[in-house]
VEXVOSE-683610 format. One record per residue (C-alpha): residue in one letter; y, z, x. Coordinates in Angstrom, 1 decimal, m for minus. Example, Ala and Ser with C-alpha at 12.3 -4.5 7.8 and 13.67 -1.06 7.14 Angstrom:
! residues 2
 residuo     c2     c3     c1
       A   m4.5    7.8   12.3
       S   m1.1    7.1   13.7
END
This chain:
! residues 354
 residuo     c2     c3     c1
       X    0.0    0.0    0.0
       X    3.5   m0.4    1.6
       X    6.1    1.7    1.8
       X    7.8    0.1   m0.9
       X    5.7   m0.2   m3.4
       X    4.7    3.9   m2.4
       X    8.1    4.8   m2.0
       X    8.2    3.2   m6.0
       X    5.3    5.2   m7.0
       X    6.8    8.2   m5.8
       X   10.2    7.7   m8.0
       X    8.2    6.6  m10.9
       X    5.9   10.0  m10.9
       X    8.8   12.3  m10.2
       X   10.8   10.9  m12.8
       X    7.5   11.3  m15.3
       X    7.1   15.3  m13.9
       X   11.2   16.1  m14.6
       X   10.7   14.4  m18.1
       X    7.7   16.0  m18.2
       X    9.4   19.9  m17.2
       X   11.7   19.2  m20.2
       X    9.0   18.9  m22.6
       X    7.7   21.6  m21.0
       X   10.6   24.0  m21.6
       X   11.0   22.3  m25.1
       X    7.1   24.0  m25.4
       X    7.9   27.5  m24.6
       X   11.1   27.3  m26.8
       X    8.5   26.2  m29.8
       X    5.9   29.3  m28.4
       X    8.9   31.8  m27.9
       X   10.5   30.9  m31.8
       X    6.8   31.0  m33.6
       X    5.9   34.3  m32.2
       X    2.7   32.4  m30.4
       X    3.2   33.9  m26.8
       X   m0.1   36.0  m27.6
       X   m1.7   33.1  m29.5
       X   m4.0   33.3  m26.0
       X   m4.7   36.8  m25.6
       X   m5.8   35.3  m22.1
       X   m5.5   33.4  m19.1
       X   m6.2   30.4  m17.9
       X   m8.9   30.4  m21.0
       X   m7.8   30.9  m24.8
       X  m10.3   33.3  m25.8
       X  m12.5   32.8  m23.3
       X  m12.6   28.9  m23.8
       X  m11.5   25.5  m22.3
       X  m10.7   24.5  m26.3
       X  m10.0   27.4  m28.3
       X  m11.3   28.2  m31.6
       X  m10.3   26.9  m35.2
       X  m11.2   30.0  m36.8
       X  m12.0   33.4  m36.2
       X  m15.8   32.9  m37.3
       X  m16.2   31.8  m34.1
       X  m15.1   34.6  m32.2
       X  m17.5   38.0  m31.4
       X  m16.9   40.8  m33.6
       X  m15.9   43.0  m30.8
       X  m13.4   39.9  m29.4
       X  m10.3   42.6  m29.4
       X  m11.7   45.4  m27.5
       X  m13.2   42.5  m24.4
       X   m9.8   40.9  m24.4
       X   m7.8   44.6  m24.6
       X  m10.0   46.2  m21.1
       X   m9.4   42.5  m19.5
       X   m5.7   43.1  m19.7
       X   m5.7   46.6  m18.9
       X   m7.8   46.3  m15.6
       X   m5.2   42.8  m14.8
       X   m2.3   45.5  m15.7
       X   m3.5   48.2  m13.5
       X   m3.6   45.5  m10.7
       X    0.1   44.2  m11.5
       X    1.8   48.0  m11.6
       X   m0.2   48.5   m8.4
       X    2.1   45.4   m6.5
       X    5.2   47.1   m8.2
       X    4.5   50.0   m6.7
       X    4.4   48.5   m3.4
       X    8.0   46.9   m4.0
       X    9.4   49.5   m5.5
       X    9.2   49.7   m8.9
       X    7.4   52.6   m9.6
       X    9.5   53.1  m13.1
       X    8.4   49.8  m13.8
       X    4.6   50.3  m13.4
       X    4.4   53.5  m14.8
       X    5.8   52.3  m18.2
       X    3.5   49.6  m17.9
       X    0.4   52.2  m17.5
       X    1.3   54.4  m20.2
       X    2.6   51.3  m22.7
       X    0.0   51.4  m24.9
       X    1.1   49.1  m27.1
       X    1.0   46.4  m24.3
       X   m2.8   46.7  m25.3
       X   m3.2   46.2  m29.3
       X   m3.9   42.9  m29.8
       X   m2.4   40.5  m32.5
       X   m5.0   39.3  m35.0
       X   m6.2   35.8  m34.8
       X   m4.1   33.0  m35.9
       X   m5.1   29.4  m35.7
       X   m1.5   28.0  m35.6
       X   m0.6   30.4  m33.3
       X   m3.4   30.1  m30.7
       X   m3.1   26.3  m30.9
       X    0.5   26.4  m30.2
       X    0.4   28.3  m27.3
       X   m2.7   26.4  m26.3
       X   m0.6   22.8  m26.3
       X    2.3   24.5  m24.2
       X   m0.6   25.2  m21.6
       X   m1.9   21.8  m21.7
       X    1.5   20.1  m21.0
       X    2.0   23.2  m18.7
       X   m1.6   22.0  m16.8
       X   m0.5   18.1  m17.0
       X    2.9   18.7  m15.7
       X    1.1   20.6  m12.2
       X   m1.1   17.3  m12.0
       X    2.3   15.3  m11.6
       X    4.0   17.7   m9.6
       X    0.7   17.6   m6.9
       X    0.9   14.0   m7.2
       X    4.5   14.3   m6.6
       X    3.7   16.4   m3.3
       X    1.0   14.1   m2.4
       X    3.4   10.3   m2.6
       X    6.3   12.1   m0.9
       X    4.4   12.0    2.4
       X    5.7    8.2    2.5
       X    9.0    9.9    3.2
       X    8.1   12.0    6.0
       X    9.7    9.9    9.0
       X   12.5    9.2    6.8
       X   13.5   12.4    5.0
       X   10.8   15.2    5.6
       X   13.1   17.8    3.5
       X   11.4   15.3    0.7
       X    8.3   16.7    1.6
       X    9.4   19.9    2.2
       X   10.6   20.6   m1.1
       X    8.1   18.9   m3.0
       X    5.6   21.1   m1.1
       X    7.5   24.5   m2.0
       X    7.5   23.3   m5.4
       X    3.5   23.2   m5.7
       X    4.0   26.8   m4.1
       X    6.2   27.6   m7.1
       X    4.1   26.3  m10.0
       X    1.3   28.3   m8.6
       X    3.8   31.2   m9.0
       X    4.9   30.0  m11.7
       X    1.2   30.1  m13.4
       X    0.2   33.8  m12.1
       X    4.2   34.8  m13.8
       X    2.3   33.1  m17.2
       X   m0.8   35.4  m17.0
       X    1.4   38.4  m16.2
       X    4.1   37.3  m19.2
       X    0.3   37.4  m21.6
       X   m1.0   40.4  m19.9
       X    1.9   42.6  m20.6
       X    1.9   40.9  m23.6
       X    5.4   39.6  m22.4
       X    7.7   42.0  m21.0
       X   11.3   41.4  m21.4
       X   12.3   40.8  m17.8
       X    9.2   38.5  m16.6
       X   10.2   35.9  m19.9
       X   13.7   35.7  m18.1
       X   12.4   35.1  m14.2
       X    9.9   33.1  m15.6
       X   12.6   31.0  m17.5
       X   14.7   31.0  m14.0
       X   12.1   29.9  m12.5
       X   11.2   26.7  m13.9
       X   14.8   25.9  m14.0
       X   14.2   25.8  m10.5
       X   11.0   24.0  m10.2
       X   13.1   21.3  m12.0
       X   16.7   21.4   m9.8
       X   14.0   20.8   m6.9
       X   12.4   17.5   m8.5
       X   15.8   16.4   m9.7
       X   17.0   16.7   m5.8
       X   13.7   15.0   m4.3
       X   14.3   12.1   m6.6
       X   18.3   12.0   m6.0
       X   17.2   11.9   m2.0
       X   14.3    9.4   m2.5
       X   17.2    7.0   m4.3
       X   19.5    7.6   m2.0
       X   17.3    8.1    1.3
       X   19.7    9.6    3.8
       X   21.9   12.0    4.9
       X   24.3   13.4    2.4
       X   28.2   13.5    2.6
       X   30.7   14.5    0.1
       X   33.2   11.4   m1.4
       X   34.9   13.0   m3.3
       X   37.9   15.5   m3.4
       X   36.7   19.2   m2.9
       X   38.1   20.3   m5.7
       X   35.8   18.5   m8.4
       X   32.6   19.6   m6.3
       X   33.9   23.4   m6.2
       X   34.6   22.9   m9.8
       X   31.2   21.8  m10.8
       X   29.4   24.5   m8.9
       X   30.8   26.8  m11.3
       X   30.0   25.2  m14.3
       X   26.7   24.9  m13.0
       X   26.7   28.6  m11.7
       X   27.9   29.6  m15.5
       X   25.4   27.3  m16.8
       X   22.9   29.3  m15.0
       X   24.1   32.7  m16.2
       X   24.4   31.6  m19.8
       X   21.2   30.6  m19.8
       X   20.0   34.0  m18.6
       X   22.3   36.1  m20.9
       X   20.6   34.1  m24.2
       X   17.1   34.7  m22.4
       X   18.3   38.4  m23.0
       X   19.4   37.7  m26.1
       X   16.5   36.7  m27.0
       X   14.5   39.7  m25.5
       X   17.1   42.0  m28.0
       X   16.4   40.6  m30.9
       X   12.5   40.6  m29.8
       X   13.3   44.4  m29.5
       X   15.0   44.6  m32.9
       X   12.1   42.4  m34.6
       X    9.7   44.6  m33.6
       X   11.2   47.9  m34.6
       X   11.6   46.1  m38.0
       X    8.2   45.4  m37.9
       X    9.7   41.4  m39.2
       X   11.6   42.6  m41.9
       X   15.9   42.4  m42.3
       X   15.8   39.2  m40.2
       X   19.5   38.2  m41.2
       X   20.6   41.3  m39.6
       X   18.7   40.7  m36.2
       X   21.7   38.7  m34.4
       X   23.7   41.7  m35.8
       X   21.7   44.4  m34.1
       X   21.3   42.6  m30.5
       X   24.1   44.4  m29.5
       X   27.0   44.0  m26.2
       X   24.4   41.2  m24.2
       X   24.8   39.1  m28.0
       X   28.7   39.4  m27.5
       X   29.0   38.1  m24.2
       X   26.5   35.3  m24.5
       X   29.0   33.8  m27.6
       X   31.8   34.6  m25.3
       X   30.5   32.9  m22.6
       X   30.5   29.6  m24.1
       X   34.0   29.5  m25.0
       X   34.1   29.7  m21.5
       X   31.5   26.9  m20.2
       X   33.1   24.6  m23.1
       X   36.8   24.8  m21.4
       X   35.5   24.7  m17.9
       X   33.4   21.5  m19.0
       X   36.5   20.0  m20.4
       X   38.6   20.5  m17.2
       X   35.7   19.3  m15.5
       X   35.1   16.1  m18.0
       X   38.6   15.3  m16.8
       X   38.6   15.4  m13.4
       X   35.2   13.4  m13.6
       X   37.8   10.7  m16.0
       X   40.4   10.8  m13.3
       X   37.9   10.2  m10.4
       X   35.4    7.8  m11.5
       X   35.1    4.7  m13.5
       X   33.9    4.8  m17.1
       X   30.8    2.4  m16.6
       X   30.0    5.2  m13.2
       X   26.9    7.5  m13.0
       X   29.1   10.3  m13.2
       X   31.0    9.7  m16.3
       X   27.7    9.2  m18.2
       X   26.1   12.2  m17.1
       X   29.2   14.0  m18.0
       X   29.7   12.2  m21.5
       X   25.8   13.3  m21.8
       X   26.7   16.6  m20.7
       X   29.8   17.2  m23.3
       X   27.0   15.8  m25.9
       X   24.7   18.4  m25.4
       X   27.3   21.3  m25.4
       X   28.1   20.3  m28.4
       X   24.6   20.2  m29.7
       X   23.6   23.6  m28.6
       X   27.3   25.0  m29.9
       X   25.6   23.6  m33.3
       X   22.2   25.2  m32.8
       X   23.9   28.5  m31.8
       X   26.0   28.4  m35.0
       X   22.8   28.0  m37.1
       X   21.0   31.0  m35.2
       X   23.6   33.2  m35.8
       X   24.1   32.5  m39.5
       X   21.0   31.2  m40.6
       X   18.6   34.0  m39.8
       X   17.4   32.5  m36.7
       X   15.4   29.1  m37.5
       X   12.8   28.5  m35.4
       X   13.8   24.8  m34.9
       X   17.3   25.9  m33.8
       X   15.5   28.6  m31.6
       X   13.5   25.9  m30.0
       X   16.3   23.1  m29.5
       X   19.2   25.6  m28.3
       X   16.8   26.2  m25.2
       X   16.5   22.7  m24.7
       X   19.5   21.5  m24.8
       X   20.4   24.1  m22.3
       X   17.7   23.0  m20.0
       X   19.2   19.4  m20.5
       X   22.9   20.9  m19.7
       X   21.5   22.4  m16.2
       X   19.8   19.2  m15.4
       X   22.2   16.7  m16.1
       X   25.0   19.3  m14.6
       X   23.0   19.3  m11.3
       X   22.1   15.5  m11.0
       X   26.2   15.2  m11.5
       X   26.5   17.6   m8.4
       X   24.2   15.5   m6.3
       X   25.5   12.2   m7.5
       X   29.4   13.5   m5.9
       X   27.9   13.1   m2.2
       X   26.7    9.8   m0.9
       X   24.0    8.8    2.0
       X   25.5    8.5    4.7
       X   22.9    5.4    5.7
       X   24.1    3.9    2.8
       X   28.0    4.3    3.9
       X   27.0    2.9    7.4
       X   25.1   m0.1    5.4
       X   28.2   m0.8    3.6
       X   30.7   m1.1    6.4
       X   28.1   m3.1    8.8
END
């Protein structure tokens, strides 16, 4: 094969995986808004199979208690490592939670649900080790290719231990937030291998400071917003629970401070993305890569402003749940790809004046 027709291959499956991370996070969304996070009571098998069941005929009788000691002894194991690093708060709640250990009863939809977000979880790690394994074309060229799509294999792997932990603990607030953080960076990484396999050099910046410090900090904000509704989230979790399901139009209501600053916040992303809209108007053509990521940008915003409306005054709907986390995810990404597409490769400036 040449190195074209590889170095193709290698764009073509990385685009595939980002595309593929989206759905992804649009899957956990769907798993987080249903209540199916425990659909699987464990992991990598749902109740012990490759295909779980359709109905709870199928299971033992005893199917609670075997699935109840397997988390426990995997729990025991986890608060031992916090202990190492320090948490020992942290793994002694964990040993005495016992509601960490009463299992949900079976649901079909539930178990299927969270069954499909492991399938396209599985699938996306096939592309992201394919990924790894065409970037080696680039490794005269650009080993920091390489590089990065090797840590990112490293990451999924951590990323899939996080998962078992998240259904172990039967998810504990602060593991659904890293684990959130961390597949926004598993897809920043294959969003910069495929900007550097386009571009295929060294990077410099073409553009005046000013608009790069500027779209750090909408990125950086993007970031932070996306962690404050990831506590959000974990509140109303909180407040759900204690009202065993009931009152559920008076969830948003009872997140308290963290619910505050999250709708604060994007007052403050939405002005900073207009001031940054602009200087992307005043720098760059309107046919320009960066004027269409930022048009796409502004697009989402708006979207997700929608989706937050109807969560906060329509009792939550899953849908809305689902597509708010999305469109966030799509914020990040196209935010980022705008931050890489502000520097040039410097082969392709030395091309251009040859």
């Amino acid at each position: 094969m040449s190195s074209n027709a590889s170095g193709s291959k290698f764009l073509n499956i990385n685009l595939a995986t980002i595309i593929l991370l989206f759905i992804l996070i649009l899957a956990g969304g769907v798993v987080r808004s249903t209540g199916s996070g425990m659909g699987c009571p464990d992991w990598p098998k749902c109740f012990g199979q490759y295909i779980p069941p359709t109905d709870i005929s199928e299971l033992p009788a005893n199917y609670k208690e075997v699935y109840a000691n397997g988390r426990m002894a995997k729990n025991q194991k986890f608060a031992k490592m916090l202990d190492v690093f320090g948490y020992s708060q942290l793994a002694m709640r964990i040993r005495n939670d016992k509601s960490i250990l009463v299992p949900e009863e079976f649901n079909s939809a539930r178990t299927w649900t969270e069954y499909i977000n492991r399938l396209i979880g599985a699938i996306s790690g096939i592309f992201l080790l394919l990924t790894a394994v065409y970037s080696f074309r680039y490794w005269k060229s650009s080993k920091f290719i390489v590089i990065l799509s090797i840590l990112n294999l490293i990451l999924v792997g951590f990323q899939a231990w996080l998962g078992s932990i998240v259904v172990s603990t039967n998810l504990v607030a602060w593991i659904v937030t890293v684990h959130m953080l961390l597949a926004l960076a598993i897809l920043a990484i294959c969003i910069a291998t495929y900007h550097m396999a386009k571009t295929n050099g060294r990077y410099k910046l073409t553009v005046k400071p000013l608009l790069a410090v500027v779209t750090l900090i909408v990125l950086a904000l993007s970031i932070l917003q996306i962690t404050f509704g990831t506590e959000v989230r974990e509140k109303i979790d909180a407040v759900a629970s204690h009202l065993e399901g009931s009152y559920r139009d008076s969830w948003t209501s009872r997140a308290g401070e963290i619910f505050n600053q999250h709708r604060d916040m994007a007052l403050v992303v939405l002005a900073l993305n207009i001031v940054l809209y602009a200087l992307v108007r005043r720098n760059f053509s309107r046919h320009s890569i960066q004027q269409q990521l930022m048009s796409f940008t502004f697009l989402m915003i708006m979207l997700q402003i929608v989706t937050g409306i109807l969560l906060s005054y329509w009792s939550l709907p899953p849908f809305a749940q689902a597509a708010h986390i999305v469109l966030a995810s799509l914020v990040f990404g196209a935010q980022f790809y705008l931050l890489l597409n502000l520097f040039s490769s410097v082969n392709n400036i030395q091309e251009a004046r040859r």
